[in-house]
The first five atom37 places (N, CA, C, CB, O) and aatype in JSON, in Angstrom:
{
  "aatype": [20, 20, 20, 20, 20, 20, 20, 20, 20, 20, 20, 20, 20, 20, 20, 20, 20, 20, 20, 20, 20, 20, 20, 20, 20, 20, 20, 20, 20, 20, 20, 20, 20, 20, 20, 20, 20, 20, 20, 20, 20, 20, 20, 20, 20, 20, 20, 20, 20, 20, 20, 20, 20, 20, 20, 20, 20, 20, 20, 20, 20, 20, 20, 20, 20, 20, 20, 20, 20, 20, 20, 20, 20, 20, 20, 20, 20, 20, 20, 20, 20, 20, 20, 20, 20, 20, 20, 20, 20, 20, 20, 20, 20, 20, 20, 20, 20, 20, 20, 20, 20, 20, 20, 20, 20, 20, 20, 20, 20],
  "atom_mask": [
    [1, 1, 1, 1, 1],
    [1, 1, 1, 1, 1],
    [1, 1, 1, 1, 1],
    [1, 1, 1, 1, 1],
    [1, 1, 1, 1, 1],
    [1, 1, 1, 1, 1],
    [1, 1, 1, 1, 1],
    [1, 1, 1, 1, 1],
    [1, 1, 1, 1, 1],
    [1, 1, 1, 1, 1],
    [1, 1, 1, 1, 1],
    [1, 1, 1, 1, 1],
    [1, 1, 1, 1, 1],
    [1, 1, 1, 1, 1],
    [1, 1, 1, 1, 1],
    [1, 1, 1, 1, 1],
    [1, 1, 1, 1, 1],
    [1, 1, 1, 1, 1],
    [1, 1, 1, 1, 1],
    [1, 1, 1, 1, 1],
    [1, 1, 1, 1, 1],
    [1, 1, 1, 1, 1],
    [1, 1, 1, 1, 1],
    [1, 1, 1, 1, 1],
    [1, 1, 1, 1, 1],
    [1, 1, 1, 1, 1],
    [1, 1, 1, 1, 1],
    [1, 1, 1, 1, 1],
    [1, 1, 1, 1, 1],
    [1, 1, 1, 1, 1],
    [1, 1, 1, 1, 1],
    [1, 1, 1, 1, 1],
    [1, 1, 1, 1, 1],
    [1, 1, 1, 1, 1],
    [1, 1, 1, 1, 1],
    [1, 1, 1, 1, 1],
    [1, 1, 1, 1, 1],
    [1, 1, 1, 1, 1],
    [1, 1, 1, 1, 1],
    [1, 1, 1, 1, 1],
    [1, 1, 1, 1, 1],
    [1, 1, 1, 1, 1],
    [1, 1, 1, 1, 1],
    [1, 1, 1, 1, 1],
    [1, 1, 1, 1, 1],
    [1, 1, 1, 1, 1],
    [1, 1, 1, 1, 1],
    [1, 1, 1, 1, 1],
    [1, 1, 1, 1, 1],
    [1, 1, 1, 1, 1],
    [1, 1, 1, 1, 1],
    [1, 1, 1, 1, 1],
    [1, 1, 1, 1, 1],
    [1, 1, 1, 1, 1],
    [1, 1, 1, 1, 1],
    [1, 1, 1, 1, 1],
    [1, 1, 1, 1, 1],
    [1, 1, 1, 1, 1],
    [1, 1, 1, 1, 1],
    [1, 1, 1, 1, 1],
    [1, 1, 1, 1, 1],
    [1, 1, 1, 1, 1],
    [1, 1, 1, 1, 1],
    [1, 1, 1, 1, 1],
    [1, 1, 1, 1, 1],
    [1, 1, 1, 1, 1],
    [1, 1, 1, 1, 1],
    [1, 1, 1, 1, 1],
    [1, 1, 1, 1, 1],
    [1, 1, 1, 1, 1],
    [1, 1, 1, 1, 1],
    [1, 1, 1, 1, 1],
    [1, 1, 1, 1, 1],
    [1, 1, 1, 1, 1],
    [1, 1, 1, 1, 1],
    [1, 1, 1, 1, 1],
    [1, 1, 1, 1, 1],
    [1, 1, 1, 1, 1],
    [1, 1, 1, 1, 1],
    [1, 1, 1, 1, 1],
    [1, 1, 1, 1, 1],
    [1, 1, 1, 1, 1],
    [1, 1, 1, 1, 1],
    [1, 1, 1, 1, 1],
    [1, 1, 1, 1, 1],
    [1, 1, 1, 1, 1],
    [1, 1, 1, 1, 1],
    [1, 1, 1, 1, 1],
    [1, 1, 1, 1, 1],
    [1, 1, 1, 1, 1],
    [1, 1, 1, 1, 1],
    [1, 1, 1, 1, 1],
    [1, 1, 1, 1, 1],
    [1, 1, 1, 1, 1],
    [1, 1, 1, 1, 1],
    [1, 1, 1, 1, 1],
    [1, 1, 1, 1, 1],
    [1, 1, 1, 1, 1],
    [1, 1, 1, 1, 1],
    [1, 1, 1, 1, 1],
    [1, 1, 1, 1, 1],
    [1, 1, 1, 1, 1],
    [1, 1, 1, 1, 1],
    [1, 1, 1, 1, 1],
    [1, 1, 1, 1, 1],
    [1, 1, 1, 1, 1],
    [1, 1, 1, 1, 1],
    [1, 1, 1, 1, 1],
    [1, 1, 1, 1, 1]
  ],
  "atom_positions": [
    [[34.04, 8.31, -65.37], [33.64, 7.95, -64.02], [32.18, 7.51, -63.97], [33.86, 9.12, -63.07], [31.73, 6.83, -63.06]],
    [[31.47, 7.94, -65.01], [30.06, 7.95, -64.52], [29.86, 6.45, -65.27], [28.95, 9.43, -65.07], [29.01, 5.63, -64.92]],
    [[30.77, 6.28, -66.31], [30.31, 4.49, -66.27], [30.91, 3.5, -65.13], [30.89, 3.69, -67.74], [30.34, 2.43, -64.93]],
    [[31.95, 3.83, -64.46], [32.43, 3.05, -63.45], [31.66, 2.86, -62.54], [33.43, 3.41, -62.97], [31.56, 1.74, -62.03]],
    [[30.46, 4.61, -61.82], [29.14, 4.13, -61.23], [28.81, 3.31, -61.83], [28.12, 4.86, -61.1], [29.38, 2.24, -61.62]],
    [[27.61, 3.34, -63.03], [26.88, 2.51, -63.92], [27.44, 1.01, -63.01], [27.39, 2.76, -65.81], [26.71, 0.38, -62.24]],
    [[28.55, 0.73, -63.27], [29.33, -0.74, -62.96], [29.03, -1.03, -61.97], [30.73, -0.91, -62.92], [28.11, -1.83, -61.85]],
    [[29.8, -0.39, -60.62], [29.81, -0.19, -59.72], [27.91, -0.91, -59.0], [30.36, 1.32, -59.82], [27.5, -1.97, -58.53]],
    [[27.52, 0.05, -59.23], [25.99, 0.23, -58.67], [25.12, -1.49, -59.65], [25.14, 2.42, -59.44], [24.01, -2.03, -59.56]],
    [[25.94, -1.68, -60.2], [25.16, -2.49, -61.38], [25.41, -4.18, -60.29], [26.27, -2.36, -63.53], [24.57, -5.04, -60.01]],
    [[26.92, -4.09, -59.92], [27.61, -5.51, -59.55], [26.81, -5.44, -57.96], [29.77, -5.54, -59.56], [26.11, -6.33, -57.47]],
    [[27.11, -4.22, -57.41], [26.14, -4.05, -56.14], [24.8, -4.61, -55.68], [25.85, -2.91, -56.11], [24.55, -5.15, -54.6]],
    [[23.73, -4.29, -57.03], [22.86, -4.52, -57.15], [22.87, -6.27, -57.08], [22.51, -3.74, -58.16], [21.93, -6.85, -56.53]],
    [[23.49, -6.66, -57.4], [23.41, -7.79, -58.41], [23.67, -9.0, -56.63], [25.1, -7.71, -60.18], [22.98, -9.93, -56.2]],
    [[25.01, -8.3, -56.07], [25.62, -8.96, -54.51], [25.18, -8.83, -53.47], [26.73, -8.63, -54.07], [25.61, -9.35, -52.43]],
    [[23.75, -7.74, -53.66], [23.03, -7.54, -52.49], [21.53, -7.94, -52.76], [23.19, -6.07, -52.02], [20.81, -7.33, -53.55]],
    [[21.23, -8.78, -52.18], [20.24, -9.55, -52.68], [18.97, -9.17, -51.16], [20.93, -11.43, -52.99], [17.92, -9.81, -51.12]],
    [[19.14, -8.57, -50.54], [18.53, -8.41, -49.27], [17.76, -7.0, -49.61], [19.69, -8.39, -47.93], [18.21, -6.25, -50.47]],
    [[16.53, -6.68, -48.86], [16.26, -5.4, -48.72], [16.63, -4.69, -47.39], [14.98, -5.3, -48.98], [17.02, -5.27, -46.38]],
    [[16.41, -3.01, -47.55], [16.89, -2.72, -46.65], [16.1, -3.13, -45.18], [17.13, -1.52, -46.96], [16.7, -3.56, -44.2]],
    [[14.99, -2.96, -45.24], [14.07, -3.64, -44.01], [14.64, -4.8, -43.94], [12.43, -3.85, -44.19], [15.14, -4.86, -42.82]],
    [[14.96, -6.26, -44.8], [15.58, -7.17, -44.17], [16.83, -7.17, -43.36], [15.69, -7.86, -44.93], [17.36, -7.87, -42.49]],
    [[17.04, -6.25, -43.93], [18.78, -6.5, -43.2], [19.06, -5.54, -42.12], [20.18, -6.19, -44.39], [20.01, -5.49, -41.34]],
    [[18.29, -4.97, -42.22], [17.78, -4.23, -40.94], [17.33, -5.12, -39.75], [16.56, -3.36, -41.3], [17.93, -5.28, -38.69]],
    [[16.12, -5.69, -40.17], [15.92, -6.2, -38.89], [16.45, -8.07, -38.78], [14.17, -5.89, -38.59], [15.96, -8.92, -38.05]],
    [[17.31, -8.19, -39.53], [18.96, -9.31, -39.36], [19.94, -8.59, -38.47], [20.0, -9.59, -41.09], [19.88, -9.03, -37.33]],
    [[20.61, -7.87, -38.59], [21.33, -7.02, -38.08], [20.79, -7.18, -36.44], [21.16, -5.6, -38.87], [21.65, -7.22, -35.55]],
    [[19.49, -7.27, -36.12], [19.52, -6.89, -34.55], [19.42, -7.72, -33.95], [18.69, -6.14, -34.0], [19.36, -7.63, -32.73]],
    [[19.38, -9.15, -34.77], [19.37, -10.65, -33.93], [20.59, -10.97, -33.65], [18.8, -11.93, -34.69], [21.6, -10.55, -34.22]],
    [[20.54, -12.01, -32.41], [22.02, -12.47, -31.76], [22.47, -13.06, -33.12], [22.04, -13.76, -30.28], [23.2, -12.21, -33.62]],
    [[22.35, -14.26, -34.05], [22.94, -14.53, -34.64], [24.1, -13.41, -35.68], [22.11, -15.26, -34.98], [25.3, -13.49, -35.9]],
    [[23.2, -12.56, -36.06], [24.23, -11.35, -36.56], [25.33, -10.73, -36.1], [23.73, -10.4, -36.68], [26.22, -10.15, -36.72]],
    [[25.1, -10.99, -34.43], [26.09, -10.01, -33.69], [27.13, -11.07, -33.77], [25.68, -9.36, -32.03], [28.34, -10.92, -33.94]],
    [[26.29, -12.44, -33.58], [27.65, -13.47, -33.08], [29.06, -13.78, -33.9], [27.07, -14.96, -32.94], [29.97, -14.41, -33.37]],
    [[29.13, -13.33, -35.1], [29.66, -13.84, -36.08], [30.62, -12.68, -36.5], [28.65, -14.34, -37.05], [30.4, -11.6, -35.95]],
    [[31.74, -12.75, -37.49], [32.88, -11.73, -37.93], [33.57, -11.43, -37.64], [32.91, -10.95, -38.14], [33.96, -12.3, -36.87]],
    [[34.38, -10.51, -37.63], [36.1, -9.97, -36.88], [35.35, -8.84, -35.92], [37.68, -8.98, -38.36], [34.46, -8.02, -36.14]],
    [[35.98, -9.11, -34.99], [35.78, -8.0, -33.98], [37.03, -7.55, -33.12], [34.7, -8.46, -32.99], [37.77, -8.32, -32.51]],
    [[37.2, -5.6, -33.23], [38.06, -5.6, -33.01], [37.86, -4.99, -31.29], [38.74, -5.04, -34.12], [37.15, -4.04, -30.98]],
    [[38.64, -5.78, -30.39], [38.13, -5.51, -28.57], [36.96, -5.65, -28.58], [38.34, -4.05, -27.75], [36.21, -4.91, -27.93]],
    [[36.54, -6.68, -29.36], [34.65, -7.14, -28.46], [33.58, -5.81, -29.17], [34.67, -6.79, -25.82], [32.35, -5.7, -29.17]],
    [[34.39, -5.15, -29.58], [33.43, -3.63, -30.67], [32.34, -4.76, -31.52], [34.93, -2.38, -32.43], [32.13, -5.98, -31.47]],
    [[31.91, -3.81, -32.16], [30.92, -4.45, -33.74], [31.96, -5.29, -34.62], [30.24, -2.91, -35.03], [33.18, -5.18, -34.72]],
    [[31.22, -6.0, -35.12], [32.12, -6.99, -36.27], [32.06, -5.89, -37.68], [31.13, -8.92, -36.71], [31.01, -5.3, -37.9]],
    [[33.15, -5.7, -38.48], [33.17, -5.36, -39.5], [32.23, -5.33, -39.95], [33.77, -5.75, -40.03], [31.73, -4.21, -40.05]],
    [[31.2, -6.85, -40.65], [29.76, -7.02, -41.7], [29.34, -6.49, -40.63], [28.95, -8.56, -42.4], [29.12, -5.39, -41.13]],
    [[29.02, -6.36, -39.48], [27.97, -6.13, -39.14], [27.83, -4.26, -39.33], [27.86, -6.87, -37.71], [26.8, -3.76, -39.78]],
    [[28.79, -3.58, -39.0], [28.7, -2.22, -39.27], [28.6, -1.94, -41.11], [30.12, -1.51, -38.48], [27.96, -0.98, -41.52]],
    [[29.22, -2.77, -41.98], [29.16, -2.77, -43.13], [27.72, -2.82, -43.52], [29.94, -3.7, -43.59], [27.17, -2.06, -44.33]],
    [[27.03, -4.08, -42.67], [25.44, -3.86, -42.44], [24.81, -2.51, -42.52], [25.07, -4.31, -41.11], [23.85, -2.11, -43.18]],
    [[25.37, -2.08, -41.91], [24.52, -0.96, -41.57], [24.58, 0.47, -42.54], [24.92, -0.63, -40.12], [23.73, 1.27, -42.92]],
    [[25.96, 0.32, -42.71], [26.14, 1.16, -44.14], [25.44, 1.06, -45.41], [27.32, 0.97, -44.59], [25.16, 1.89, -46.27]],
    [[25.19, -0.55, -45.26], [24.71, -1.27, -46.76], [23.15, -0.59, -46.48], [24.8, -3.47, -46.92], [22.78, -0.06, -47.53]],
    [[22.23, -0.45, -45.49], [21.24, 0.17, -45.53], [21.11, 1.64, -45.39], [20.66, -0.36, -44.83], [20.0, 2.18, -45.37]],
    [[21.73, 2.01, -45.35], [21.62, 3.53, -45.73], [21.91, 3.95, -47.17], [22.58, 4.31, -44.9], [21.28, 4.82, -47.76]],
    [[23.41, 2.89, -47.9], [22.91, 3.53, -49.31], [22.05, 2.46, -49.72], [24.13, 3.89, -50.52], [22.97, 1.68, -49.95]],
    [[21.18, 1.91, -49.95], [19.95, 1.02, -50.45], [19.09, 2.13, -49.99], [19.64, -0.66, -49.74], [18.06, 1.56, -50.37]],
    [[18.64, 3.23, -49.49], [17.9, 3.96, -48.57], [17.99, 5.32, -49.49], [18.55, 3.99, -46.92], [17.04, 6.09, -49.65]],
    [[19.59, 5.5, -50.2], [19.81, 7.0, -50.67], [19.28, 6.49, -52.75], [22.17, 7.72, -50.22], [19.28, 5.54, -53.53]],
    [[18.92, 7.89, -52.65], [18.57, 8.08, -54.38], [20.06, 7.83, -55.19], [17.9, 9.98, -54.8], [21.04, 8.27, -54.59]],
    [[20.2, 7.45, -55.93], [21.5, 7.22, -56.88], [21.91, 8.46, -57.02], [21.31, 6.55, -58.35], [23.0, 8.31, -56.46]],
    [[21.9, 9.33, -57.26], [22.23, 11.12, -57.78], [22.94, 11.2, -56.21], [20.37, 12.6, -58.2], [24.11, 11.6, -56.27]],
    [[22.57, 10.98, -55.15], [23.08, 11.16, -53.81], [24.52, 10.34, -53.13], [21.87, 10.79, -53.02], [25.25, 10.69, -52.19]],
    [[24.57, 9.31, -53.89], [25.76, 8.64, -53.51], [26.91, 8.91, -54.1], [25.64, 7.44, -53.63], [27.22, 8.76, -55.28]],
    [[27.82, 9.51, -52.82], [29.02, 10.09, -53.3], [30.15, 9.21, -53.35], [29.36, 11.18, -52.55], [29.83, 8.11, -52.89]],
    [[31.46, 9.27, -53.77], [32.77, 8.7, -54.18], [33.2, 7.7, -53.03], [33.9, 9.91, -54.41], [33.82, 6.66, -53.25]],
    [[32.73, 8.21, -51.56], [32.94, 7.14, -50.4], [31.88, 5.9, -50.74], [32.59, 7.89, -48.74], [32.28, 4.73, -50.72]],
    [[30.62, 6.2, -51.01], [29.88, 5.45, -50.98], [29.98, 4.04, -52.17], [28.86, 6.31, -50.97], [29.84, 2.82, -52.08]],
    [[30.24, 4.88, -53.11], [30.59, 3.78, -54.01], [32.1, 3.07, -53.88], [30.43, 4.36, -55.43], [32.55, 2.17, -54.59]],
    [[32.49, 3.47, -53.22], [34.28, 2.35, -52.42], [33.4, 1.62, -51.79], [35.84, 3.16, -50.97], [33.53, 0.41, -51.98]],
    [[32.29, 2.03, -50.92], [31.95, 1.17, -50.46], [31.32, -0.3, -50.97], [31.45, 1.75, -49.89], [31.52, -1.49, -50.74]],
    [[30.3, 0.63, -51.95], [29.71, -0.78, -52.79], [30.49, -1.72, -53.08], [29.16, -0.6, -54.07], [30.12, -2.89, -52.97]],
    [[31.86, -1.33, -53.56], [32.77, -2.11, -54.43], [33.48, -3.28, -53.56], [33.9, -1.11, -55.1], [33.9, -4.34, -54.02]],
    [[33.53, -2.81, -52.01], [34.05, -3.41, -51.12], [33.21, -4.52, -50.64], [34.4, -2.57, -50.24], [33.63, -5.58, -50.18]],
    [[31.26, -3.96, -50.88], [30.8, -4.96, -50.42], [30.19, -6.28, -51.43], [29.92, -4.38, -49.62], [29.38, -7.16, -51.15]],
    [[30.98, -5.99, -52.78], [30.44, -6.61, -54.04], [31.74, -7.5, -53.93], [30.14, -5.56, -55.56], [31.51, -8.69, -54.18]],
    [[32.93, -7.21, -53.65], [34.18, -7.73, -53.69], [34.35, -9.16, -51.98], [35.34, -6.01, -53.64], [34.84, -10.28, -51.86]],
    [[33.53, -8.08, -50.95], [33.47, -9.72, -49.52], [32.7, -10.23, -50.29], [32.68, -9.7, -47.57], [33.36, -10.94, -51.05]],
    [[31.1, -10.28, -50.66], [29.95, -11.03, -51.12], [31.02, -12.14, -52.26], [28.52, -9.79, -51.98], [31.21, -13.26, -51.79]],
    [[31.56, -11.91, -53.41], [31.83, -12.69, -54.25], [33.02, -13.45, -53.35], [32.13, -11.99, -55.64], [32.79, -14.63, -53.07]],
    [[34.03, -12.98, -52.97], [34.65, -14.12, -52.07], [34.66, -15.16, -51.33], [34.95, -13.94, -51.59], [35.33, -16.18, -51.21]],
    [[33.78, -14.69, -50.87], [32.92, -15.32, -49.75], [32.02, -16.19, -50.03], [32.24, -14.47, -49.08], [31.84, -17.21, -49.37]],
    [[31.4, -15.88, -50.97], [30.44, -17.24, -51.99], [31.44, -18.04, -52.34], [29.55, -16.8, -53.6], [30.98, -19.06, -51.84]],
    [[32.6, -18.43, -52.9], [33.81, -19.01, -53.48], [34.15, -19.98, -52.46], [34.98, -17.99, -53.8], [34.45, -21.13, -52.8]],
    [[34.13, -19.48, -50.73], [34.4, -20.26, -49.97], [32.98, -21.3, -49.26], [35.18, -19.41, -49.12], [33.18, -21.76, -48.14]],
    [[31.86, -21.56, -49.82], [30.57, -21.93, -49.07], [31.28, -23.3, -48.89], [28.9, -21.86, -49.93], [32.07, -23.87, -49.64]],
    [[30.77, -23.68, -47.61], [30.84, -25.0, -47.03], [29.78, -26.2, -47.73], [30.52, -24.78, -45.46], [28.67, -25.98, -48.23]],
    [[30.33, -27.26, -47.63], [29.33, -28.44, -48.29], [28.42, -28.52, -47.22], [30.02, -30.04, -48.65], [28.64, -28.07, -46.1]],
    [[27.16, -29.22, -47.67], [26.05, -29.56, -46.77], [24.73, -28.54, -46.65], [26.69, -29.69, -45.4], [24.32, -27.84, -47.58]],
    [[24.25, -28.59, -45.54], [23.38, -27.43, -45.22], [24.2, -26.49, -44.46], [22.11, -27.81, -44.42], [24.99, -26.64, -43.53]],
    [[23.62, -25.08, -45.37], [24.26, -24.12, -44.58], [23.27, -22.79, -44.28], [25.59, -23.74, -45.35], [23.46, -21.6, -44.5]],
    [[22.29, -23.42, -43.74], [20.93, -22.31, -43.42], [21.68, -21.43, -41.94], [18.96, -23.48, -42.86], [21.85, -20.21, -41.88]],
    [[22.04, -22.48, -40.8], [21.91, -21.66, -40.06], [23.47, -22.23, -39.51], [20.49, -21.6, -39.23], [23.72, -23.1, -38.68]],
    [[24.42, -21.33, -40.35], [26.01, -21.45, -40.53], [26.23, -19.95, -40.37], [26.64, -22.15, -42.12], [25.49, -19.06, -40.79]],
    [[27.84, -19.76, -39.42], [28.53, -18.53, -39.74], [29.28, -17.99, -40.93], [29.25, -18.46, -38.97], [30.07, -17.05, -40.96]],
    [[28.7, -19.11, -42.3], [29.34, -18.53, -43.54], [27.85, -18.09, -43.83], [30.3, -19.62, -44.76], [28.1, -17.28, -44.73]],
    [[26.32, -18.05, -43.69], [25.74, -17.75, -44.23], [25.51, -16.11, -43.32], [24.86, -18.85, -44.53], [25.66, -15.02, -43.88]],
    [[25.16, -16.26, -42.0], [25.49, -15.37, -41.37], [26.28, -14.06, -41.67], [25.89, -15.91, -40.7], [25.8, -12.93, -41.66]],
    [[27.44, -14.38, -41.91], [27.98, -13.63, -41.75], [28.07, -12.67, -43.82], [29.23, -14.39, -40.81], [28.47, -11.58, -44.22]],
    [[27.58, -13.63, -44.33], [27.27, -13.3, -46.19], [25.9, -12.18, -45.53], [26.5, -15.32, -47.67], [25.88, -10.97, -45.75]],
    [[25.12, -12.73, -44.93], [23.91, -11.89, -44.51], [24.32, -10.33, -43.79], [23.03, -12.87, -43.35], [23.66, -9.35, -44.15]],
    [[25.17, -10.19, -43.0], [25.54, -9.11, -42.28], [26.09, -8.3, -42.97], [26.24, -9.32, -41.33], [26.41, -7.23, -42.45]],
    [[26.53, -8.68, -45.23], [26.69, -7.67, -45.94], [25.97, -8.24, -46.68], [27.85, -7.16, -46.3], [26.35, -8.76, -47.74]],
    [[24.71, -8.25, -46.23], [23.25, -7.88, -47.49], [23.2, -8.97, -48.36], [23.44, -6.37, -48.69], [22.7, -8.55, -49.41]],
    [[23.52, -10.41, -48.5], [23.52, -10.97, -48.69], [23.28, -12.48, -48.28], [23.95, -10.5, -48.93], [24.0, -13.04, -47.45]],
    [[22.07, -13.21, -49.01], [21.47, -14.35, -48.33], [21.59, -15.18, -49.7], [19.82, -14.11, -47.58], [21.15, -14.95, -50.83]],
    [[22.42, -16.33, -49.11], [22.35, -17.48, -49.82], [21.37, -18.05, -50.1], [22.88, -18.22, -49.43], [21.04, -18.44, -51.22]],
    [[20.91, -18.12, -49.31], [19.38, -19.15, -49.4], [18.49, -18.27, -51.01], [17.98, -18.82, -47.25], [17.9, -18.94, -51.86]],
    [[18.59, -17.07, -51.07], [17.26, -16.54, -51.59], [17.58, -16.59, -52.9], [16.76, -15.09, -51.12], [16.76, -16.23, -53.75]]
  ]
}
């Protein structure tokens, strides 16, 4: 298990390209809110995934437990998909970049 962390935390690292202060204060602009699945008008999925993604970027490695790393894996697994689908052209201020941003992830950078 403890190399599957190693992995885990390694591909994470690698799909989250944001810090936690950035994506922190992404998260509280309209463009963040505007974008993702929402279920009855609630938070969009990335965007609460957002918010998860800064709390473990926030915790010591020794501290992240068995939920947390499903999580990474989940947010290493949208990030690579989701790059696979980028639109041609400019896509600075697009709901595919947007919404890559709302799980810790910025194309541009």
């Amino acid at each position: 298990m403890a190399e599957d962390r190693k992995q885990i935390s390694a591909a994470f690292d690698e799909a989250v390209n944001m810090t936690a202060g950035e994506l922190e204060s992404w998260l509280g602009t309209p463009a963040s809110q505007a974008v993702g699945d929402k279920a009855e008008g609630g938070e969009s999925t990335g965007h609460a995934s957002g918010r998860r993604i800064i709390e473990l970027l926030r915790k010591h490695i020794g501290d992240l437990s068995d939920d947390d790393y499903a999580h990474m894996r989940k947010v290493t697994g949208y990030v690579h998909r989701h790059l696979a689908q980028r639109p041609s052209g400019d896509v600075e201020d697009t709901p595919w970049r947007h919404s890559l941003m709302n799980w810790g992830h910025d194309p541009l950078k």
